[in-house]
C-alpha positions as CSV (number, residue, x, y, z in Angstrom):
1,X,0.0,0.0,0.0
2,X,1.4,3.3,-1.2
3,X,1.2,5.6,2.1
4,X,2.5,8.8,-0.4
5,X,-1.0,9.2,-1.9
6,X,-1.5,12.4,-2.9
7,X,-5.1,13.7,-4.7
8,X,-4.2,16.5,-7.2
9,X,-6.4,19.9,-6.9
10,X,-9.2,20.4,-8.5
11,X,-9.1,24.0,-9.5
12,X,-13.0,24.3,-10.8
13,X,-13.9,22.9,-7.4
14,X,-11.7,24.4,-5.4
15,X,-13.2,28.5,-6.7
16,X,-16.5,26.6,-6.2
17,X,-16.3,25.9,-2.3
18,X,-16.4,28.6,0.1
19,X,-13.1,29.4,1.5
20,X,-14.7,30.8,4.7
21,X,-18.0,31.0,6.9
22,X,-19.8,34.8,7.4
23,X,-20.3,37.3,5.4
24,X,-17.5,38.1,2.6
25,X,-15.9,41.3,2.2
26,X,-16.3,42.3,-1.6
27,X,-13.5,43.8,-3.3
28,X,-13.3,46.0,-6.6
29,X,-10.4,46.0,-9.1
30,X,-10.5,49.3,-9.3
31,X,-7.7,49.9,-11.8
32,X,-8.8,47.2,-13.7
33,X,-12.8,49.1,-14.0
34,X,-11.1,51.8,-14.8
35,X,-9.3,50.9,-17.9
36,X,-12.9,48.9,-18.9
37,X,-13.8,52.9,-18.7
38,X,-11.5,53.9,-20.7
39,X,-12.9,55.4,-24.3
40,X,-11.8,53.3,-27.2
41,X,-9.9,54.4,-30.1
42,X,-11.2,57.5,-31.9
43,X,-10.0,59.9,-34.6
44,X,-9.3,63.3,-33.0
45,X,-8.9,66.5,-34.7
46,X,-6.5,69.0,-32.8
47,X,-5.2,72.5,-33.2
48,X,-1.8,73.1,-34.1
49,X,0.7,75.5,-32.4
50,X,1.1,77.1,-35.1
51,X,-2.6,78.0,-35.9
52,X,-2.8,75.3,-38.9
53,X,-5.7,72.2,-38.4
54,X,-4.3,68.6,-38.2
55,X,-5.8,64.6,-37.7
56,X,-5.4,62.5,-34.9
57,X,-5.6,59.3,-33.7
58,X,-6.5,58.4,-30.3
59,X,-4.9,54.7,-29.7
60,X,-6.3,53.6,-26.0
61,X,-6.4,57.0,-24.4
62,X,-3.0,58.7,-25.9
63,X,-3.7,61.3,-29.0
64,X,-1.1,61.2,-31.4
65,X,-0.8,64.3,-34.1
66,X,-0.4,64.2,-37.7
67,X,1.4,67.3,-38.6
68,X,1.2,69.2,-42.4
69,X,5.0,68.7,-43.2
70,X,6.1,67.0,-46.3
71,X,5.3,63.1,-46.5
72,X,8.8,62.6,-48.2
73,X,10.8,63.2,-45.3
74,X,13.1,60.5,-43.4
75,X,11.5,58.2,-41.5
76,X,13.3,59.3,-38.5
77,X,12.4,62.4,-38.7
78,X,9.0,61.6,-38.6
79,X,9.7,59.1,-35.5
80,X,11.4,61.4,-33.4
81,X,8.6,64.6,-34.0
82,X,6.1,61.8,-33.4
83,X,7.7,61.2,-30.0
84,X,7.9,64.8,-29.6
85,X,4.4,65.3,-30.6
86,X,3.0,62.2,-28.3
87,X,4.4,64.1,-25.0
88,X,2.7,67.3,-26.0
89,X,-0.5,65.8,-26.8
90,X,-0.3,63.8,-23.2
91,X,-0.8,67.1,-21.7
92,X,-3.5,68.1,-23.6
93,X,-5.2,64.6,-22.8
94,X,-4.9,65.9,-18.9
95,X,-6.2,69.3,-19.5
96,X,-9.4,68.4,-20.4
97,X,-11.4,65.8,-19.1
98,X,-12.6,63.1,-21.9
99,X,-10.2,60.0,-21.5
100,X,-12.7,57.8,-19.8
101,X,-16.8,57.6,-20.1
102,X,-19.6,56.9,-18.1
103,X,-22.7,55.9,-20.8
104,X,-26.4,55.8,-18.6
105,X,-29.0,55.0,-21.1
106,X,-32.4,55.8,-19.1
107,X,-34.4,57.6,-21.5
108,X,-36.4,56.7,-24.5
109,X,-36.2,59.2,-26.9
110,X,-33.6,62.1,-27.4
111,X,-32.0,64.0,-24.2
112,X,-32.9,67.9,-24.2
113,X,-31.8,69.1,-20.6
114,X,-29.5,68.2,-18.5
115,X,-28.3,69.5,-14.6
116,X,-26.4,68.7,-11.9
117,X,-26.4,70.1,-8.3
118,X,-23.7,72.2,-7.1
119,X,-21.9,69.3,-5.5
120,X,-22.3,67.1,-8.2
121,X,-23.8,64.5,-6.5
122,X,-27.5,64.3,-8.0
123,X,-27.8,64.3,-11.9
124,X,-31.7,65.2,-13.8
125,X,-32.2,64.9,-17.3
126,X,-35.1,65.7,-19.4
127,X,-36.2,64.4,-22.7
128,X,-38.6,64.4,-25.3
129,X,-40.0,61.1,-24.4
130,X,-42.1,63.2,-21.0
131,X,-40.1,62.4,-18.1
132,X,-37.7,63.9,-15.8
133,X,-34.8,61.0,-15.0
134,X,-33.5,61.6,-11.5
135,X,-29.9,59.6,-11.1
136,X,-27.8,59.6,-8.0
137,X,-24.2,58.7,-8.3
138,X,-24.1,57.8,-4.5
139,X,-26.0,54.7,-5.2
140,X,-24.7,53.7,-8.6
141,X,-22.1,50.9,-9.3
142,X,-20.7,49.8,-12.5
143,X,-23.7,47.4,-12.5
144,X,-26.8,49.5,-11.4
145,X,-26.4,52.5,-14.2
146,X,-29.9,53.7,-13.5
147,X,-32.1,56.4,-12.3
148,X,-34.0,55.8,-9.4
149,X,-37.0,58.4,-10.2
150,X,-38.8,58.7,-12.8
151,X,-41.6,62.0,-12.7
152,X,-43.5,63.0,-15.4
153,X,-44.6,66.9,-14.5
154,X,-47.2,67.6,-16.6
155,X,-49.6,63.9,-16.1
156,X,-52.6,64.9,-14.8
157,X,-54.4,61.4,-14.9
158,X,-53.0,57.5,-14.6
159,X,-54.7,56.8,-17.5
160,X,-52.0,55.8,-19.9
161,X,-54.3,58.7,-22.7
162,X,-53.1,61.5,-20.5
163,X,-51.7,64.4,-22.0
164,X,-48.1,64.9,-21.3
165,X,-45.7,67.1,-23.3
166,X,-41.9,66.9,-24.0
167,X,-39.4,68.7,-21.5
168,X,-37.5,72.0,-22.8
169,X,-35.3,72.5,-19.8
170,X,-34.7,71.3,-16.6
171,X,-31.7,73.5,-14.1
172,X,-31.2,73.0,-10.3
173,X,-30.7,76.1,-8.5
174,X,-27.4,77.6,-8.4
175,X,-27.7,79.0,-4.8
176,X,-30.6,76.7,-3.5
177,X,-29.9,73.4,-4.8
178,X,-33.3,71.7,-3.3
179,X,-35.3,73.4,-6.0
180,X,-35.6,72.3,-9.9
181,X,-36.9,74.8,-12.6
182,X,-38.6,72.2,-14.9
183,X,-39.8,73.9,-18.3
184,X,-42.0,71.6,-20.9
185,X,-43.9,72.6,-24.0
186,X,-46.5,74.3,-22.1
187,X,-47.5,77.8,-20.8
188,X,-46.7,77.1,-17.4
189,X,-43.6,76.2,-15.5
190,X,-43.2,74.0,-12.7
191,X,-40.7,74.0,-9.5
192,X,-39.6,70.9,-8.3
193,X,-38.0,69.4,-5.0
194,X,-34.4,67.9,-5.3
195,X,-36.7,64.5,-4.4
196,X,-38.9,65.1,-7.6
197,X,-42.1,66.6,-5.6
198,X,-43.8,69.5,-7.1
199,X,-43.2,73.1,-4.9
200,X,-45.2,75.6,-7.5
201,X,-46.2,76.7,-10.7
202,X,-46.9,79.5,-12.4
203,X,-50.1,80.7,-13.8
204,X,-51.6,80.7,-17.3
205,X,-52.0,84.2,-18.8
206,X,-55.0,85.2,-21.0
207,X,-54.9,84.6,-24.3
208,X,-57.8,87.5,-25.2
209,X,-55.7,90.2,-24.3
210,X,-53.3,92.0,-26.8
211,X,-51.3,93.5,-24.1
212,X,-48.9,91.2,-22.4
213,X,-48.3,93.5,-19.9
214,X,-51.5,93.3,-18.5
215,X,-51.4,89.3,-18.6
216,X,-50.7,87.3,-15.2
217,X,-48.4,84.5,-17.4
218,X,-47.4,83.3,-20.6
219,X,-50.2,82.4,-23.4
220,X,-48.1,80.0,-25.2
221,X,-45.6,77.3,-25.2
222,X,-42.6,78.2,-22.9
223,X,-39.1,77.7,-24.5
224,X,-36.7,78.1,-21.7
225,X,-35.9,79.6,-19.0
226,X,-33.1,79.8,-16.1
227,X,-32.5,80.7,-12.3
228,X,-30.6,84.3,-11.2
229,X,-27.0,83.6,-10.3
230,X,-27.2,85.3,-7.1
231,X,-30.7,85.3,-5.8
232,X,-32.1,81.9,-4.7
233,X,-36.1,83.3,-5.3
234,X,-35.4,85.0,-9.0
235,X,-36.2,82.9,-11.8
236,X,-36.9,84.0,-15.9
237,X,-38.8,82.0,-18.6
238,X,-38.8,82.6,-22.3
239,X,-42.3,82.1,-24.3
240,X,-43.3,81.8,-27.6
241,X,-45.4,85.2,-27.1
242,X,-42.5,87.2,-27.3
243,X,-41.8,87.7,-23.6
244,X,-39.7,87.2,-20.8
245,X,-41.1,86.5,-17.3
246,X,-39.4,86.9,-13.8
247,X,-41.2,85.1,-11.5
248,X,-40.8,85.2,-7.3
249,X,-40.3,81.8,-6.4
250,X,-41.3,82.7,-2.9
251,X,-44.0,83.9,-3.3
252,X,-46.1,81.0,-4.5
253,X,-44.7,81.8,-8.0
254,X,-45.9,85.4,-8.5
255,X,-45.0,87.4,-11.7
256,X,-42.6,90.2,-10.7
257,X,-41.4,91.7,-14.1
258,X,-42.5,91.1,-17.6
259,X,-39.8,92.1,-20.4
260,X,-42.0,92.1,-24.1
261,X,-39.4,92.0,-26.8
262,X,-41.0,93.8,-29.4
263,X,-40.3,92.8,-32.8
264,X,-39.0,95.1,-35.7
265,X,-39.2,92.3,-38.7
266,X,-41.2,93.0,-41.3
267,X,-44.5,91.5,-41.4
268,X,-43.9,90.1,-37.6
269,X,-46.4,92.3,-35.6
270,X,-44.2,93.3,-33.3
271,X,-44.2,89.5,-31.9
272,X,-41.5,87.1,-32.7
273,X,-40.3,84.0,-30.3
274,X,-37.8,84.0,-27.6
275,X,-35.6,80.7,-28.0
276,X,-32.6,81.3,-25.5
277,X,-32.3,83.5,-22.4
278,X,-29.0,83.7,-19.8
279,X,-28.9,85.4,-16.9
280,X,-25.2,85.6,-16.2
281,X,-23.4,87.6,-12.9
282,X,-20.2,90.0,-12.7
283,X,-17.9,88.8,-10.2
284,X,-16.7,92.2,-9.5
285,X,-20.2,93.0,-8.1
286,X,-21.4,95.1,-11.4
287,X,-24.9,94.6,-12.0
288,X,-25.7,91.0,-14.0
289,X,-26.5,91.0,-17.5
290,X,-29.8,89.3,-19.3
291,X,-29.3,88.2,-22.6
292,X,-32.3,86.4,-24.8
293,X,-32.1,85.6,-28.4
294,X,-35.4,85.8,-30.4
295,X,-36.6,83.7,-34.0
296,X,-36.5,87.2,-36.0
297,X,-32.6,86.5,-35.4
298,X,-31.8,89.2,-32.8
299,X,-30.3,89.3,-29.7
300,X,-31.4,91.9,-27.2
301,X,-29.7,92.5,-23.6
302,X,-31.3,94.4,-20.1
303,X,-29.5,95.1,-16.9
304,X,-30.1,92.1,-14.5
305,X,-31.5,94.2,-11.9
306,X,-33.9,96.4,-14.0
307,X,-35.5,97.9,-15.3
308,X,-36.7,96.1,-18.2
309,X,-38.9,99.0,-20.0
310,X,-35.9,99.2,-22.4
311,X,-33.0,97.1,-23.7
312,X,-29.4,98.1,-22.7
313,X,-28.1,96.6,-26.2
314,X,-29.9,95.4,-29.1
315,X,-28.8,93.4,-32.4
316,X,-31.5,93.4,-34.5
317,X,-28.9,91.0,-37.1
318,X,-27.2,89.0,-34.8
319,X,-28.3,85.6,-36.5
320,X,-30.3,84.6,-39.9
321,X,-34.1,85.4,-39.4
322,X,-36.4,82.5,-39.1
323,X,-33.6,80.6,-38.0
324,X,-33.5,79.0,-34.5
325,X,-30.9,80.3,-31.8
326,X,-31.2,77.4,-29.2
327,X,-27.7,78.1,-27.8
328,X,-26.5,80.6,-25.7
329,X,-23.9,81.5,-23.0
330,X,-22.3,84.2,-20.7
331,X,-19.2,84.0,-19.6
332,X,-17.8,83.9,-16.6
333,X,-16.4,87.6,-16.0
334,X,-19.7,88.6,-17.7
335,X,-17.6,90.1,-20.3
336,X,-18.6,87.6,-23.5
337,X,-21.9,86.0,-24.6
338,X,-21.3,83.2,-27.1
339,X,-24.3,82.0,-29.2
340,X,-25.0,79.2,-31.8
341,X,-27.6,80.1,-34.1
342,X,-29.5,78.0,-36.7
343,X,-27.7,79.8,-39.4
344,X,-24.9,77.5,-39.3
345,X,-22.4,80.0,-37.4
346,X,-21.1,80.3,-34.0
347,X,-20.8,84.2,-32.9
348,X,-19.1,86.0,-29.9
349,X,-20.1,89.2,-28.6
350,X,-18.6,91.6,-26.0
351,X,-21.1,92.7,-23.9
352,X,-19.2,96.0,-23.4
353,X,-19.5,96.7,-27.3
354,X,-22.8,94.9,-28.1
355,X,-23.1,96.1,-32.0
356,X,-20.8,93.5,-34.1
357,X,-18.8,89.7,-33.0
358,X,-15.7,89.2,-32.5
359,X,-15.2,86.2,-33.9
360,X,-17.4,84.3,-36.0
361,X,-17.4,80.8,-37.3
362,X,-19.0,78.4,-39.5
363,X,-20.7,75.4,-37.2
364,X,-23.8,73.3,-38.8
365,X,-26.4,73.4,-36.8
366,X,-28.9,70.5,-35.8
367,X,-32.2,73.1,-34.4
368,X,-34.0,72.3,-37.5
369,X,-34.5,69.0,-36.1
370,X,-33.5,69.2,-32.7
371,X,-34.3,72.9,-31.2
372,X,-31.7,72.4,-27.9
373,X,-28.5,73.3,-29.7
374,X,-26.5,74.1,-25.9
375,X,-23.4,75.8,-26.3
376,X,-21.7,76.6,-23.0
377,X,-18.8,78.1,-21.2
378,X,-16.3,75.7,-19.3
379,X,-16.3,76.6,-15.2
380,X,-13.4,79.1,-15.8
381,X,-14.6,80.2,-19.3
382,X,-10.6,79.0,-20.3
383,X,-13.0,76.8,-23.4
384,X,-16.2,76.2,-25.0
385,X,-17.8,73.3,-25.2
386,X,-20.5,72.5,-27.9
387,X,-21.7,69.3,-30.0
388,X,-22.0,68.3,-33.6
389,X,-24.1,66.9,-36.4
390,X,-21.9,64.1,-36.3
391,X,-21.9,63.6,-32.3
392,X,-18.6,64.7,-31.7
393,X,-17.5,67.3,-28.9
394,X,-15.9,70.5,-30.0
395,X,-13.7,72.2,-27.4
396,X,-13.3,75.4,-29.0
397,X,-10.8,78.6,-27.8
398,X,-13.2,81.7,-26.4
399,X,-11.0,83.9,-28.4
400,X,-10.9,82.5,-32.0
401,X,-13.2,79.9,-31.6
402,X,-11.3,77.6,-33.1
403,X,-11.4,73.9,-32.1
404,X,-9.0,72.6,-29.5
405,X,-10.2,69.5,-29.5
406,X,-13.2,67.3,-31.0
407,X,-13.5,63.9,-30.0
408,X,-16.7,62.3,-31.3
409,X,-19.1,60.9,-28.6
410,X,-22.2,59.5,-30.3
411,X,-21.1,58.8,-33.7
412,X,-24.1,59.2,-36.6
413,X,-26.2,60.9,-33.2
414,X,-26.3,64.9,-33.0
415,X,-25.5,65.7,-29.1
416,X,-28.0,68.1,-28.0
417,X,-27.5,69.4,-24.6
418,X,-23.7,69.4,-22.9
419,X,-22.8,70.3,-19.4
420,X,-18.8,70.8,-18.2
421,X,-19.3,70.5,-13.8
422,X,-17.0,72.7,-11.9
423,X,-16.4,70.7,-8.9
424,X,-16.3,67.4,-10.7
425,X,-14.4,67.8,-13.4
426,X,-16.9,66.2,-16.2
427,X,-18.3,66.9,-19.3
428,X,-21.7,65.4,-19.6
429,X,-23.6,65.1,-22.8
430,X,-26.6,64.0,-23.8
431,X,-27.6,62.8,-27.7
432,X,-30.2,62.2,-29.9
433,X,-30.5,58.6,-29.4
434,X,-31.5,58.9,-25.5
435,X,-27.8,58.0,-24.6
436,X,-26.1,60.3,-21.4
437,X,-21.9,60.1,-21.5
438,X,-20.3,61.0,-18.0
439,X,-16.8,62.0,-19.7
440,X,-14.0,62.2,-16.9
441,X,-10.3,61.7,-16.3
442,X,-9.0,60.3,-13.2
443,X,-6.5,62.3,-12.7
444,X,-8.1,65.6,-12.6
445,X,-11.8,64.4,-12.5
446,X,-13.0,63.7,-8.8
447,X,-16.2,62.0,-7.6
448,X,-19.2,61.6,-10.2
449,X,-18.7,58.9,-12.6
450,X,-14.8,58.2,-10.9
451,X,-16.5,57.2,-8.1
452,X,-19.2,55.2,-9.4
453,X,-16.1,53.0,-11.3
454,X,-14.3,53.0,-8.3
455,X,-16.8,50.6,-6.1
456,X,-17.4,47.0,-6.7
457,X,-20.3,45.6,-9.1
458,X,-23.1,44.7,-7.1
459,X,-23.7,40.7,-6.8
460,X,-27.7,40.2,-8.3
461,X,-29.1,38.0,-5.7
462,X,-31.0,35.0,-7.1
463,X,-34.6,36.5,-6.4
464,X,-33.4,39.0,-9.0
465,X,-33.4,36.9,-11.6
466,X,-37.0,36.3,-12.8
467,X,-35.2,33.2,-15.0
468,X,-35.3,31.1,-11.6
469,X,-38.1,32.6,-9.4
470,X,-42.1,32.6,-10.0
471,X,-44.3,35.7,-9.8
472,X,-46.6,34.7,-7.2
473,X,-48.8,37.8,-8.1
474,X,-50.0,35.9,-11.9
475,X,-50.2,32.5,-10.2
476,X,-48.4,29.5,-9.8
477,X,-47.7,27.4,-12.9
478,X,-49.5,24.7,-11.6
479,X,-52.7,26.8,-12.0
480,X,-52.0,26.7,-15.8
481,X,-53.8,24.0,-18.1
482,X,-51.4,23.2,-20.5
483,X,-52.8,20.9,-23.6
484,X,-50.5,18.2,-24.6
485,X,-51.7,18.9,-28.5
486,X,-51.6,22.9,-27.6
487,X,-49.0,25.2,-29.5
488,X,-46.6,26.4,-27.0
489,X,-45.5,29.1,-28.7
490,X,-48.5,30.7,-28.2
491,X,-48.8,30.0,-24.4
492,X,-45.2,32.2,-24.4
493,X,-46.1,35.0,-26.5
494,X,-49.3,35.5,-24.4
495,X,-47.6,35.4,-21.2
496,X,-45.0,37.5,-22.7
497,X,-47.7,40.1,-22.9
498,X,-47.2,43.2,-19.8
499,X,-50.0,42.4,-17.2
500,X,-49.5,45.4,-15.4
501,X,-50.3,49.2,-16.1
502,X,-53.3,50.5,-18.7
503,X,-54.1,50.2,-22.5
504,X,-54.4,53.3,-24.0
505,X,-58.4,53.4,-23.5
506,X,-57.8,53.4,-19.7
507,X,-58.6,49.4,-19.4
508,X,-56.6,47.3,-17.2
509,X,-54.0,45.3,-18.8
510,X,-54.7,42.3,-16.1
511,X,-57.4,40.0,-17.4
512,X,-58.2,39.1,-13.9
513,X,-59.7,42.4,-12.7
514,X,-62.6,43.5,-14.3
515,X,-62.7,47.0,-16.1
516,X,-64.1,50.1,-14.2
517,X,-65.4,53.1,-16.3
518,X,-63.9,55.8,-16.0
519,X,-65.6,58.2,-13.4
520,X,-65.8,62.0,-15.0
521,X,-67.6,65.1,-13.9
522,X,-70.3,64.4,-17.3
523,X,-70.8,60.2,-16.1
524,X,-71.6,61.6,-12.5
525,X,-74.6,63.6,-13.7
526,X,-75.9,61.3,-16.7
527,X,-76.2,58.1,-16.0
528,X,-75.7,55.3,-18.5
529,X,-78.0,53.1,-20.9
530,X,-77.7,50.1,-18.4
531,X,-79.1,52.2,-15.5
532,X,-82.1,54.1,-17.5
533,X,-83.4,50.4,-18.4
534,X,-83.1,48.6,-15.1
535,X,-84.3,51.5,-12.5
536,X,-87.0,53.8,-15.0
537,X,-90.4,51.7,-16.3
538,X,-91.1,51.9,-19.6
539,X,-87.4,53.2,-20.6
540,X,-87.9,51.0,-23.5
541,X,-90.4,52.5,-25.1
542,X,-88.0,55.3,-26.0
543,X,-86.4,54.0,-28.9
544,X,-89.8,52.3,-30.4
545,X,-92.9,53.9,-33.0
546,X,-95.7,55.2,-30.8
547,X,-98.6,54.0,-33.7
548,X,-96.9,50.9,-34.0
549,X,-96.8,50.6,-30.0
550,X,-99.9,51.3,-29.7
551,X,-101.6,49.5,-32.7
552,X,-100.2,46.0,-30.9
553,X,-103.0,46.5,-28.6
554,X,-105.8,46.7,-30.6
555,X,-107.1,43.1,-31.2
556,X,-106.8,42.9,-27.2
557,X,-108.4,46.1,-26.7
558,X,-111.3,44.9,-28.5
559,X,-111.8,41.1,-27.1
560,X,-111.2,42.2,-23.7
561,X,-112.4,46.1,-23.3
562,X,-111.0,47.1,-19.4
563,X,-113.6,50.7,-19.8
564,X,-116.7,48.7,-21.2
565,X,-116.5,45.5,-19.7
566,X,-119.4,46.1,-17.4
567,X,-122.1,46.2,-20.4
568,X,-120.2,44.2,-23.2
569,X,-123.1,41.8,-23.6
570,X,-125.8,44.6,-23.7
571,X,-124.1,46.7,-25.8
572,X,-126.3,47.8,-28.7
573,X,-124.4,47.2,-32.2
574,X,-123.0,50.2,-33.6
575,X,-125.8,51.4,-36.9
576,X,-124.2,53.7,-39.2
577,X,-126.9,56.1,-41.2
578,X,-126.8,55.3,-45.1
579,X,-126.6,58.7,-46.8
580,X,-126.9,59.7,-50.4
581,X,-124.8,61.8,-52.7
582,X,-127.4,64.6,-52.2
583,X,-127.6,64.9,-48.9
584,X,-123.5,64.7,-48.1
585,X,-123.1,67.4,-50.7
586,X,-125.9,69.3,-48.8
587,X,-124.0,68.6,-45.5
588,X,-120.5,70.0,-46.8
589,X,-122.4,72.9,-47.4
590,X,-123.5,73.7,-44.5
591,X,-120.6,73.4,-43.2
592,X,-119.0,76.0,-45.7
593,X,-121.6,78.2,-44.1
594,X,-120.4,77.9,-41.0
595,X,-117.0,78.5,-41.1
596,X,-117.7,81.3,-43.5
């Protein structure tokens, strides 16, 4: 007997027992998340030094720069200013934040609004698919990319019929970050907790009157609006009936000012549309600036403080007319206002000479299709940030406007709103097809998306997987009768069907519960068919002939007379008097008599 018997490992079963008793500490790789973070390889487009335009290509997070020297020169050349090139572009990697990505794909349809709270800890987006995503990066992981409210601000029933409208804009107070300005295609605007609850909202003006002065709100569809920079109660909306409204948060949501932009196209009425409005601040405690851009393609600015009987500024030409300006910026010192109009061109204005640009560039625009064309400053105004028909991002310099950087994000998807966070670090975007990009470095980014990557991925229990549990709430599957000759196919697709919610006629989509009408102000006061024929005698005879109704008694009424029953057997037979032609002529004439 061999006593040096040795049984070999078995690796599978060894990772398959548990190598302790209690609860396990879980552990992230977080370098190794990280680099699963990392964007892949992209073709860059950088600015030279030396003013020109060149093509790069970013191989797994370095950008390495084709310059416009002559192909035919030594390959060693090329090798060592590649090298050279390589270091420099390392920088410019670390100067702006776009190395690694967060993607959170929680909408439906295309991303208009976007905000983030001033410690960058509670993200909102709106879309055009009616709902306001509320996303909180203290509870994410790398597994759990999802919002955890959902609010749609303007459903006023649970019928799934309800009217709802798409979201314009949606910004968290700057100074008073448990407040959300949440403006959708309607009249009114709505203020909403950090939580999602609804606070106020505003009135709707009347539409009869011609002054909009005299008018307590807006009388169409609001485009945008945004909060004061300094004051926590101040807010401004622009409408479609070519005003701009500050409304008093405080004060259950009470018009303070109204600022009519009156229109000097031709053929306008004196009305045009507001599209943009900024309210930016001087840091050198001047008085704040007010800037709106209108459809007849000017752009008109008012003192922040008032009053608003006149404009300061006013460029009746800033953009195209007819053309949509859905981007627009101040800067940080207050000094610059960028805009992006639907001209195709990207203009910069100095608030200090508000007549011509200083620089102007050619940009396509997407606001034929997609009106929320954002164009913003970075937290120092050092850049500006904007997005692309393509889906790329375009860091551009806030002298020249030239492009510093464009990296795409969304390729073949137009990003629509963009948002660089001071204290984080990130750029986040939102596109066209409903996708949300956190774009961060870890080196210079901090918190947001760097933390989310930085815990581990959250185990899914086994009762989260509806593959090995039952739904107790559609019955057991021994309650099913299942026919041995029965197509099983079928059985899937109608099990596959949602049980839960309403159809779009307000029924219940749970064939179990019967279906309860609707209940509306008209059904309380009329009551239905069923009632009037169960509870009201003779309902019937509503909808039948009243001869014909009454002719069905006849052969009864004269075998079995109710009135005359008492002498029907000594009832003298009815003798009609025989008349000649003579005497009925002689009769219609007395009657002709008569009457005459």
């Amino acid at each position: 007997m061999d006593d040096d018997f040795v049984i070999e490992e078995d690796e599978a079963l060894k990772s398959f027992l548990p190598h302790g008793f209690g609860k396990q500490d879980v552990k992230a790789n977080v370098a190794l998340q990280i680099e699963r973070s990392k964007r892949p390889s992209v073709r860059t487009t950088k600015v030279q030094d030396d003013g020109g335009y060149g093509i790069a290509n970013q191989e797994h997070g370095s950008i390495t720069a084709n310059s416009h020297k002559d192909h035919d020169d030594d390959q060693n050349d090329d090798d060592d200013e590649d090298e050279d090139e390589d270091e420099d572009d390392d920088d410019d990697e670390a100067e702006f934040p776009v190395s690694h990505e967060l993607v959170l794909k929680t909408h439906e349809r295309t991303i208009t609004s976007m905000t983030l709270d001033a410690s960058g800890s509670r993200l909102v987006t709106g879309s055009t698919d009616c709902t306001v995503k509320f996303h909180d990066f203290a509870s994410m992981t790398p597994s759990t990319l999802r919002a955890f409210k959902s609010v749609d601000p303007t459903a006023t029933k649970t019928s799934a019929s309800s009217e709802t409208h798409p979201i314009h804009h949606v910004e968290f107070n700057p100074v008073s970050p448990t407040s959300i300005l949440v403006v959708s295609a309607l009249p009114q605007v709505k203020i909403l907790s950090r939580d999602g609850e609804p606070i106020g909202e505003s009135v709707k003006g009347d539409m009869y009157l011609r002054d909009m002065h005299n008018t307590k709100g807006h009388i169409s569809e609001i485009t945008t609006g945004t909060w004061h920079p300094t004051d926590r109660d101040l807010c401004v909306t622009a409408g479609t009936d070519s005003t701009l409204r500050i409304w008093d948060c405080s004060v259950r949501m009470m018009q303070k000012d109204v600022i009519v932009h009156k229109s000097k196209a031709a053929g306008s009425a004196g009305r045009t549309r507001m599209t943009a409005v900024a309210w930016g601040a001087s840091p050198q405690g001047n008085s704040s600036n007010l800037v709106a851009a209108a459809l007849d393609g000017s752009l008109v600015m008012w003192g922040g403080n008032g009053p608003y009987t006149r404009p300061s500024a006013e460029i009746r030409d800033a953009h195209q007319r007819d053309t949509w300006t859905g981007g627009l910026d101040i800067s940080f010192d207050g000094r610059t206002v960028v805009t992006r109009g639907g001209d195709d061109t990207i203009k910069l204005w100095d608030t200090r000479k508000f007549k011509t640009p200083i620089s102007t560039v050619t940009h396509t625009s997407t606001s034929s299709q997609y009106p929320s064309t954002d164009i913003k400053y970075s937290p120092t105004s050092s850049s500006i940030i904007t997005g692309s028909e393509e889906g790329s991002l375009h860091i551009l310099n806030p002298a020249t406007l030239k492009p510093e950087l464009v990296t795409p994000v969304t390729p073949s998807s137009p990003l629509t709103t963009l948002l660089w966070h001071p204290k984080l670090n990130q750029i986040l975007t939102g596109s066209a097809n409903a996708e949300t990009h956190v774009l961060y470095n870890p080196s210079i980014s901090s918190r947001g998306a760097a933390i989310v990557m930085s815990r581990a991925p959250k185990r899914r229990h086994i009762d989260d997987d509806p593959n090995l549990t039952t739904d107790l709430s559609q019955g057991l599957s021994a309650d099913a009768i299942i026919s041995p000759n029965g197509n099983l196919s079928t059985n899937r697709q109608q099990h596959s069907k949602p049980l839960t919610g309403l159809t779009a006629s307000g029924r219940s989509r749970d064939p179990r519960r019967p279906h309860v009408p609707v209940t509306t102000p008209f059904a309380k006061s009329q009551p239905d068919e069923k009632h009037v024929r169960d509870n009201i005698p003779l309902s019937s005879m509503r909808d039948e002939d009243p001869r014909e109704a009454l002719l069905k008694y006849a052969d009864k009424a004269e075998k079995d007379p109710i009135f005359t029953g008492a002498w029907r057997k000594t009832q003298p037979k009815t003798i009609y008097a025989e008349l000649s032609d003579e005497e009925e002529e002689e009769g219609r004439e007395k009657k002709k008599a008569r009457q005459a």
